[in-house]
N, C-alpha and C positions, 0 to 999 in steps of 0.2 A: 330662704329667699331664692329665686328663681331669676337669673338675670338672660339679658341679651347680649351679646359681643357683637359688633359691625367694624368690617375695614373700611373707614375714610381716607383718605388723604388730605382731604381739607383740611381733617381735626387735628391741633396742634402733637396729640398723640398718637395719630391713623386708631386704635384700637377705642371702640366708644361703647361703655359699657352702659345697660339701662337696668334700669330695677324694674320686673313685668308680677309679680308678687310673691307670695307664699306658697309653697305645694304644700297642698294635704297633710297630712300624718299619715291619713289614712285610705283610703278610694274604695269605695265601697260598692261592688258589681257583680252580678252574676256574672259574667263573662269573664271577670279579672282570678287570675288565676296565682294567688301567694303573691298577693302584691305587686306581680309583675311590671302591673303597669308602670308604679310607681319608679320600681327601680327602670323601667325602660327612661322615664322623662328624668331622672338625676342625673342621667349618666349623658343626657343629648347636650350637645355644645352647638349653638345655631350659627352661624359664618356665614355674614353677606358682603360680597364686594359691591364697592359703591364705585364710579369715576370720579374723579375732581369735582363736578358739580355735585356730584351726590345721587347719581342714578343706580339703581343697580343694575351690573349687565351678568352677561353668563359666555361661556366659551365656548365654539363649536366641534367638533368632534376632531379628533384627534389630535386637539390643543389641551393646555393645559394651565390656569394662572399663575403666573410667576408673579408671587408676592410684592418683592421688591420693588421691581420698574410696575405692578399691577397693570400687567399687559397678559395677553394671550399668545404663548408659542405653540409650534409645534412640538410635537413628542419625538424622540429622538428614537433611531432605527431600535430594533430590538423590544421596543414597546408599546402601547396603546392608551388611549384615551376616548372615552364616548361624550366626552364635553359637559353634558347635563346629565350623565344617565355614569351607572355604574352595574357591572357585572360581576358577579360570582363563579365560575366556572373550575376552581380548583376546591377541591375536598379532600385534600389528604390530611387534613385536621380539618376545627372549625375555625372559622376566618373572623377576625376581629370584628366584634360587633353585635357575632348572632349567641346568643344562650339557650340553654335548656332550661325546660323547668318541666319537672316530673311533679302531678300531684296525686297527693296520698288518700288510697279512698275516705272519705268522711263517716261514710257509712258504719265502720265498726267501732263498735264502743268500747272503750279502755284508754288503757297510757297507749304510746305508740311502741312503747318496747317488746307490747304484748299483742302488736297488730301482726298475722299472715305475711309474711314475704311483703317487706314497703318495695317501694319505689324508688330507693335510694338511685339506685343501680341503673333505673331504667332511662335510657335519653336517644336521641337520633346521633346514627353513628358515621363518621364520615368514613366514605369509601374508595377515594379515589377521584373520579368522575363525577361522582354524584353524591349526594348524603341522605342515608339508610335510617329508618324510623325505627321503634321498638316494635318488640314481637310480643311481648305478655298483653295482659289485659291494664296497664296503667293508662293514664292519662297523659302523653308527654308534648308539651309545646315546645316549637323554634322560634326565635323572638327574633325580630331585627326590628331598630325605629330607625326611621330617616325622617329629614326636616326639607322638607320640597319648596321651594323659592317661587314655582308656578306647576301648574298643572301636571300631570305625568301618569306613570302607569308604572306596574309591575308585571312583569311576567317571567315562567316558570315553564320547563317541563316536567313531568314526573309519568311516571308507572302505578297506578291501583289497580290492582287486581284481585282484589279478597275482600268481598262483603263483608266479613267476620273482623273487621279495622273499620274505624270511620272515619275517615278524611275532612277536615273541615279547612276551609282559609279562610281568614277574615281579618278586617284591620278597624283598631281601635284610637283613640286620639288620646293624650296626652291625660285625660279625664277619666280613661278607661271606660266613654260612651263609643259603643260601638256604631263603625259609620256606618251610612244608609247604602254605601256601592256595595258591598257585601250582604246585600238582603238573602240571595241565594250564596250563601259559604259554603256549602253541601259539593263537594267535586265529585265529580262524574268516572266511572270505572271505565278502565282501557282492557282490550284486549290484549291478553297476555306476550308479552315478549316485545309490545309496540308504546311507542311514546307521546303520549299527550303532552297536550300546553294548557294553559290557561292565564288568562292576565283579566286585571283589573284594573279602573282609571283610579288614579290617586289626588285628594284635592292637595291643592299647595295647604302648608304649615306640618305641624308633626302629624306623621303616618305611623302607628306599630303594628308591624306586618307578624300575622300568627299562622304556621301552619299546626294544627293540632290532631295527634292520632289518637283513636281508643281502639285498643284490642278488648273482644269481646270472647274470652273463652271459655266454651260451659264443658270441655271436655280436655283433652290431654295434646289433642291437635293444635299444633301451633301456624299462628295465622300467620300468610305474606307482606312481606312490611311493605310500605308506601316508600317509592325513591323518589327524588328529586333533585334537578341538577338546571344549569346554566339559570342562575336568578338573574333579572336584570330589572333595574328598575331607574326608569327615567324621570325628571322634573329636578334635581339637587340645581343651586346655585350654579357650581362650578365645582371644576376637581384643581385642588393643586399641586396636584400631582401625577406623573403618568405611569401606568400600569406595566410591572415588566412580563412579556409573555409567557403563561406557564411553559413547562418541558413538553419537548413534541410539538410545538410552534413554534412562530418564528415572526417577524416582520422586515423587512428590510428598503421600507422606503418614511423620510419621517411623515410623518402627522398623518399616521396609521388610526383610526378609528378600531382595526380587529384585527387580530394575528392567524396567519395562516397556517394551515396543520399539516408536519411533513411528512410524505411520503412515504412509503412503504420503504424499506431497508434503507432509510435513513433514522438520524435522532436530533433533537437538538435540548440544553439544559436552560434553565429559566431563563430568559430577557436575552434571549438568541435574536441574531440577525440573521442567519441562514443555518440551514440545515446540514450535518454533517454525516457523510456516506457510512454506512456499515462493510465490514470486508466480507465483499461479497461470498466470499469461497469459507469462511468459517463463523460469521454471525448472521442475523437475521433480525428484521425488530416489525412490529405491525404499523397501521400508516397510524399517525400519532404518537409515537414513543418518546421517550424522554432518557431509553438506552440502549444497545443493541444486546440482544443475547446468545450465546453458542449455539451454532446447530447440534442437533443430536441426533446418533444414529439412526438411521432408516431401519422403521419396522414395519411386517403386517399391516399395521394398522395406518399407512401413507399410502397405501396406494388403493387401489379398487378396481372391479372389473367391469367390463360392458358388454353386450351383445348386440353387433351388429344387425342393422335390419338382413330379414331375410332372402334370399336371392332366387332366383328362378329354379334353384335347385332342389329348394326346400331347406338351404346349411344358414346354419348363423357361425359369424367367426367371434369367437373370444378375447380383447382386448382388455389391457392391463396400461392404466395409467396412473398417473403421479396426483394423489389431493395437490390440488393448485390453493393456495402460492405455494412452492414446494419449500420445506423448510430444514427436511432432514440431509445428509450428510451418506454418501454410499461408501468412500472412501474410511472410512470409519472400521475398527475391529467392532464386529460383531454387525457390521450395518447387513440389509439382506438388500438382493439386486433385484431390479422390477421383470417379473416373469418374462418369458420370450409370449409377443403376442400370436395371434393367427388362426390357432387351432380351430378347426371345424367341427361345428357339431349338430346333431340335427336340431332344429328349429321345434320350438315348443309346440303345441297346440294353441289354438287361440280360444281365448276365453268364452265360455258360456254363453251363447246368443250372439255367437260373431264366426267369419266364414272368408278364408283368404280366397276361395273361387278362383284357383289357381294363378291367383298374384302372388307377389314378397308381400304385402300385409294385410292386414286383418279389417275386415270391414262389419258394420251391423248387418242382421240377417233383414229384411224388409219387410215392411209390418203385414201382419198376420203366417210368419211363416216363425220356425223356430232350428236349431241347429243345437249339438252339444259341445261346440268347437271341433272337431275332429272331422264331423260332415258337414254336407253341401246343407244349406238351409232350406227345408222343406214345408209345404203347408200343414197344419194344422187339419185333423181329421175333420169330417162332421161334428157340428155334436161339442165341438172344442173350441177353446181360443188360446192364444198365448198366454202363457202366464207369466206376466211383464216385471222386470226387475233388472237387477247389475249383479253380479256374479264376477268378482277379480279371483282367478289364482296365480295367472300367469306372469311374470314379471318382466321378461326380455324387455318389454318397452313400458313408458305411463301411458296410462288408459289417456283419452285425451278431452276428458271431463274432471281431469286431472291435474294439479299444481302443486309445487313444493313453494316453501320459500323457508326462508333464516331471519333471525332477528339475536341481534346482541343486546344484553342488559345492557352493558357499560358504556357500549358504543355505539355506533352508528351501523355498522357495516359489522360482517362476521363472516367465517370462514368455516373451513371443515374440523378445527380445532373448536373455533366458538360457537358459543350462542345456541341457538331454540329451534329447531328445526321441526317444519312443518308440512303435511298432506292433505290438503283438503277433496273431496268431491263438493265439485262448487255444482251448485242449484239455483242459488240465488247470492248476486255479489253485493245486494242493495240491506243487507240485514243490519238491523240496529244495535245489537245486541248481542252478547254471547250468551251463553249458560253453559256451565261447565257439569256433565252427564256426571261421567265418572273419574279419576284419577287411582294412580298406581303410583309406587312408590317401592324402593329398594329391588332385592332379587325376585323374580316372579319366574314360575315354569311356566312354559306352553300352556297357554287354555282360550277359552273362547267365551267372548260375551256377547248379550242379547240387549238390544236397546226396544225398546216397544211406543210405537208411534200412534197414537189414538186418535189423530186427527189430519184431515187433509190440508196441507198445506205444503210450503217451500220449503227444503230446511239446506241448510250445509254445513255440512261435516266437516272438523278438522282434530287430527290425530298433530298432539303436539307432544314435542320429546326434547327436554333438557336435564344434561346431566351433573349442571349445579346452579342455583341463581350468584354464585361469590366467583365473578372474574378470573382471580387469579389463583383458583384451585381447578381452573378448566384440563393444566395437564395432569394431572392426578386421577382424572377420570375420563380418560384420553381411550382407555378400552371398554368401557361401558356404553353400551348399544342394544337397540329395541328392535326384535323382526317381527311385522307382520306379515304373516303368510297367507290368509287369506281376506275378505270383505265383502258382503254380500247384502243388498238393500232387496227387500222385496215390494211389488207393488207400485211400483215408478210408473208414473205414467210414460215421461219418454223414454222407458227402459227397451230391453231386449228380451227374449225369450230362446230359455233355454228345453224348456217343455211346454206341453200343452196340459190344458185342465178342462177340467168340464162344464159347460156353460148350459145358460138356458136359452131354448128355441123357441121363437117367434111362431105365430098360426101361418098355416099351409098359404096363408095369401102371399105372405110372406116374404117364405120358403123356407132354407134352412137356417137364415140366417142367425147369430148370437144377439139376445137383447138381454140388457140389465135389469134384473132382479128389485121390483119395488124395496123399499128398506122393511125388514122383519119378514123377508120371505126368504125361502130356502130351494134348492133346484132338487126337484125329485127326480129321483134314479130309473124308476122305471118311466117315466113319460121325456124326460129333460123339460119340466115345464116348473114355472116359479109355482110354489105352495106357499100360502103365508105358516107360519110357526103359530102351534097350539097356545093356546091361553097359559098366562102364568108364562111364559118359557120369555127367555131371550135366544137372538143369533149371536153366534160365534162371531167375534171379529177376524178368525184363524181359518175358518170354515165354510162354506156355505151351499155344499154338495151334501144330502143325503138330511133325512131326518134327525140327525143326531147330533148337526148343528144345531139345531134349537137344543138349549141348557134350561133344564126346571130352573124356575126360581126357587129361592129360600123356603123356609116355614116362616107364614104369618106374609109375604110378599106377596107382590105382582109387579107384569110388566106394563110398561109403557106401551103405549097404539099401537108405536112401531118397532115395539120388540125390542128394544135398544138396551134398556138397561131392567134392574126391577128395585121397589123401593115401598116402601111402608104405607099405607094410605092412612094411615094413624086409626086404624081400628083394629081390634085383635079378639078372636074367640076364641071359647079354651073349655072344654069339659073334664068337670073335676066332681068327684062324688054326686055322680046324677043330678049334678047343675051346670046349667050351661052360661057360663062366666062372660059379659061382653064388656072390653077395656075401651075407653074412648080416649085417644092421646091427643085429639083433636088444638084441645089448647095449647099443645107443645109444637103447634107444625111454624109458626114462627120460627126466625132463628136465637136461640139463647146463647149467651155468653157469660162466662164467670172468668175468675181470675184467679191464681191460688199461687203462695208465698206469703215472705218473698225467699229467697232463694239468695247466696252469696258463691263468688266465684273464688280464688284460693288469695288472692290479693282483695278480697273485701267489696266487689260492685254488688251491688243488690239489685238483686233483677225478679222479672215474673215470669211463669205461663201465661200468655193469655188465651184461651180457647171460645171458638166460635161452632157451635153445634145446631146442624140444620136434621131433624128428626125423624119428619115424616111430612105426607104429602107432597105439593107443587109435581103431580105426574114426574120424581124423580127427578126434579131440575137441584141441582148444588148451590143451594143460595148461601151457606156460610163460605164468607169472604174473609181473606187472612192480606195485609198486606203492610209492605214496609215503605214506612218514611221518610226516608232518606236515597231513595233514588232517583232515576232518570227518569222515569213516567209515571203520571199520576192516575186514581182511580179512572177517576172521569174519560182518560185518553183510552183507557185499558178498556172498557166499560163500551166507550163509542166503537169498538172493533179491531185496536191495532193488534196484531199477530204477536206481538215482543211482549210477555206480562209475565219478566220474569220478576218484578217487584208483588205479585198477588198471588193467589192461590183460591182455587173456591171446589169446595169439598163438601160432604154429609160434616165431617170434624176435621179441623185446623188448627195449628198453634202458631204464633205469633211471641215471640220474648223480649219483653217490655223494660228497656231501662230508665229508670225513674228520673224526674233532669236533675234530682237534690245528691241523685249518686255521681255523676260524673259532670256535672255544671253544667247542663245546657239549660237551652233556655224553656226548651216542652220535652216532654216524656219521648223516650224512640222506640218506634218499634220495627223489630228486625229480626231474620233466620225464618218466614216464615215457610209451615213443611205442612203440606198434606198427611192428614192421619188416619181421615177414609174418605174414598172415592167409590167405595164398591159398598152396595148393602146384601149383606149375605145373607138375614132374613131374624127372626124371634125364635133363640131356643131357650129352654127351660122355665118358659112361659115368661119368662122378667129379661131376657137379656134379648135387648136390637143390636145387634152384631153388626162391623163394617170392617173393612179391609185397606190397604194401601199397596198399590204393589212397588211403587217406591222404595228400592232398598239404600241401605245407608250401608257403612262398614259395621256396627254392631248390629243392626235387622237385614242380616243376605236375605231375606226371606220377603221382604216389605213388614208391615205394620197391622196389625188387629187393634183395631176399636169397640168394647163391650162400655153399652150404656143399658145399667142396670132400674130398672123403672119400681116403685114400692106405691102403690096405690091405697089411698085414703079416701072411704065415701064420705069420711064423715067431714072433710076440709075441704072445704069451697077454695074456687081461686085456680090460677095457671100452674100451679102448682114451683116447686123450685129446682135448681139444679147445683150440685156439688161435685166435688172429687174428693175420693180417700183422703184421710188424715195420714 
């Protein structure tokens, strides 16, 4: 039986209990996860205050119901109350109320003593500040119900940053029918080292608020868990009781609503009314602390250097300051002292396509001229033009298309000890989206990467460096540091030049002027005049001087009008024993699709390939389209022209990895990870194999990707014939 408890004061008892009926045994829901629900509604105690007549009210913020006299007070210094609403904001365990529940794949058959690595183990870990989701491929929810007396709302921050985890919220009612605010539960991916919000309205009666994660790993790499911190959620009746402020806050006036965070070398310990000073000459604490800690010796690694702009002399002086907030200790055996600054030295050269013209700094050369930093910026010969880009070696100052910034996991604010630090070349500040190119990890030596850009458009760059996602292992890794030494963009349109290159020239009407090259022409050497590229050939995207940009195509290929790419017209001839063999693939130039599994990950998900193979014909357009479900933008938006499609992919071959909903409970099939597997058609060798390429590399293909589709022709079988993959 399922009752109601009410405080009256009318009622000879004040406590009024009502009979509201039977729960379940059972609840029966795709959504419901080991009973969850169940146990969420046995465990809810519903508590309304009534006045004398019988109304119910609620308290307003920074009050609290004292039972007794059923009046509203304030909250006494040191603490806080949100009246209707209640907040989460400490996680150094979990906090009364919320559960885990890890579920165990379904998918493999046996007892469970003989299932892969369970789930036993696996739950959201509290960190502090925040609380930390799983990293394997289980399924694990955080549960909280609340009982909302009116209307209200939830909200959260959190950190996603790993496709390769699915983030869901959503809230179910007491029945475990999932409510209708939650239609999109799918949460949206942040930018690494930045922190998102999200809230949802919540109707009044019971709410069971679920954040649920699945890792998805089909390899050894282990995915970024999902954080989440400061939950608050408003609509309850009343509190009756007031909240004492965590450590490192403080309140000190009553019927505080929020507790305020103290200051840098201060501290203060839970349900503080003010904050309490650190000694200044041998401790230290961050703003927020909850205790101060000892400084320690001054090393190398506190201070840093600078180079003054430079002076009419051509000198830069070298300057030696302290990482701010300074925190180490000189007075110290073994501390080291901050160098004598001043020293003079000469002034660097200035960067590639820039020219001090006898200033202190550096300026761009003006368009049509070029410089190699060391001289005066000069025109461009006949016959030439600049060849426009960005070219960094120089470091004395940042370029000034240039920005750093920092981001702390745990906190707000971060230092030269914490947090993420970041470079970007900004191009465009208005991007939707991130895509993460490439990532490194552990020791690396000196080397040099190549990003390859196939299309015109905005992009901006950002080189980000963190030397742990876990807080309080930041000094442990306190000498661990990333240089780049140089960066180089080619083909900018607002760039600079540091050379010139060969262009083609316009008719004598003219004069000598440079004009751009129709697409699929090339500039011949002896006239400087556009030539279109021979038949069968594509241009170089690298290239476009001299006949030897144009690249044959394949065997069995051709290119496109405009030379751009080349690709199969789905016809193939072939002489073999003084017969002349003619393949018609024609039926295959649709796109086909097959599926093949299923496949299991080391904890039991059952998943597929799904492949979408586009063959031949469409003058080489990429009609096999690959894309995932559960992101920020959909086909359609992708489709109508937005620049951002990091959710799709459309290739000659694409895969897609399909998890089934009856593997991890959802409610539709997902599909996710999806990777280009050829973009390139190399052409028909060995009379049966269309060959395609990817140059997409991953960490086990440095190389990119080869796609061979092996063709077995039958006259005697009518029909579009079929498509497979190896057993």
């Amino acid at each position: 039986m399922l009752y109601r408890y009410s405080v009256k004061p009318s009622h000879p008892n004040n406590l009024v209990k009502e009979a509201l009926g039977y729960l379940p045994q059972t609840l029966h829901s795709s959504s419901c996860v080991n009973s969850t629900c169940g146990q969420a509604a046995l465990l809810e105690l519903e508590l309304t205050s009534f006045d004398f007549w019988g109304r119910a009210f609620s308290c307003a913020s920074g009050e609290y119901l004292e039972m007794k006299n059923q009046v509203c007070s304030k909250c006494g210094e040191g603490t806080y109350s949100l009246g209707s609403g209640i907040k989460f904001d400490e996680w150094d365990e979990l906090p009364a109320g919320f559960s885990n529940v890890a579920t165990f794949m379904d998918t493999v058959v046996g007892p469970s003593d003989s299932r892969p690595d369970g789930c036993n183990n696996s739950s959201w870990v509290p960190r502090g500040n925040y609380i930390e989701s799983n990293r394997d491929d289980c399924t694990v929810s955080l549960i909280y119900a609340v009982h909302l007396k009116k209307s209200g709302y939830v909200f959260f921050e959190y950190q996603y940053v790993d496709n390769n985890i699915f983030f869901e919220f959503f809230i179910q009612n007491d029945q475990c029918q999932e409510m209708d605010t939650t239609a999109d539960k799918w949460v949206k991916l942040t930018d690494s080292g930045a922190w998102g919000s999200h809230s949802v309205m919540l109707k009044s009666g019971t709410n069971i608020l679920y954040w649920r994660t699945t890792g998805i790993l089909m390899g050894s790499k282990a995915v970024k868990p999902v954080l989440v911190k400061n939950i608050t959620i408003e609509g309850v009746a009343y509190t009756s009781e007031c909240f004492p402020c965590k450590p490192g806050t403080f309140s000190d006036e009553p019927g505080s609503f929020i507790c305020q965070v103290c200051p840098r070398n201060t501290y203060s310990e839970k349900g503080a009314k003010e904050c309490i000073k650190c000694d200044e000459d041998s401790q230290f604490s961050e703003e927020g602390s909850g205790e101060c800690k000892e400084r320690p010796p001054c090393t190398t690694k506190d201070y840093f250097q600078i180079h003054t702009p430079c002076d009419e002399e051509g000198k830069t002086q070298i300057m030696y300051k302290w990482i701010e907030p300074k925190i180490c200790r000189e007075d110290l055996t073994d501390a080291i002292r901050l160098p004598p600054s001043g020293e003079k030295k000469d002034c660097p050269p200035c960067n590639p396509g820039f020219y001090n013209n006898g200033s202190s700094s550096c300026h761009p050369c003006p368009p049509g001229t070029f410089s190699d930093g060391t001289k005066e910026c000069r025109p461009c010969p006949a016959g030439t033009e600049p060849a426009l880009g960005f070219e960094y070696k120089w470091w004395n100052v940042l370029p000034g298309n240039m920005k750093t910034s920092c981001f702390n996991v745990g906190n707000s604010k971060c230092d030269g000890m914490n947090g993420e630090f970041r470079i970007s070349l900004l191009n465009d500040i208005n991007r939707k989206s991130t895509n993460v190119v490439e990532s490194w990890g552990g020791t690396k030596e000196k080397q040099a990467y190549t990003h390859v850009i196939f299309k015109n458009a905005t992009f901006t760059f950002t080189w980000a460096f963190q030397r742990t996602n876990q807080g309080q292992d930041n000094r442990r890794f306190i000498n661990d540091m990333v240089k780049i030494y140089s960066i180089t963009a080619t083909n900018a349109v607002d760039g600079v030049a540091s050379s010139c290159r060969a262009c083609a020239l316009g008719s004598e009407q003219l004069g000598s002027s440079c004009v751009p090259c129709p697409p699929g022409h090339y500039i011949e050497k002896e006239t400087n005049q556009c030539k279109e590229c021979p038949p069968d050939t594509y241009l170089s995207i690298r290239q476009v001087y001299g006949k030897e940009a144009c690249i044959l195509c394949g065997p069995g290929s051709r290119s496109t009008q405009d030379h751009s790419v080349c690709y199969s017209d789905c016809f193939f001839y072939h002489e073999k024993e003084n017969q002349s063999l003619h393949y018609d693939f024609s039926n295959l130039s649709s796109v086909g699709s097959l599926m093949n599994g299923p496949s299991f990950t080391s904890k039991g998900t059952k998943y597929f390939h799904f492949f979408n193979i586009s063959l031949c014909g469409h003058e080489g357009k990429k009609l096999a389209l690959c894309t995932n479900n559960i992101t920020d933008f959909t086909v359609k938006e992708v489709v109508a022209g937005s620049d951002d499609y990091t959710n799709l992919v459309g290739a000659f071959v694409c895969q897609s990895t399909i998890i089934p909903s009856e593997s991890k409970g959802f409610r539709a099939a997902l599909s996710s990870q999806s990777i280009i597997l050829a973009d390139t058609f190399l052409g028909k060798f060995n009379l049966h194999f269309p060959s395609n390429r990817s140059s997409t590399t991953t960490t086990s293909c440095v190389k990119g990707r080869s796609t061979a589709v092996k063709m077995r022709c039958n006259p005697a079988k009518p029909g579009a014939g079929t498509i497979s993959v190896p057993r």
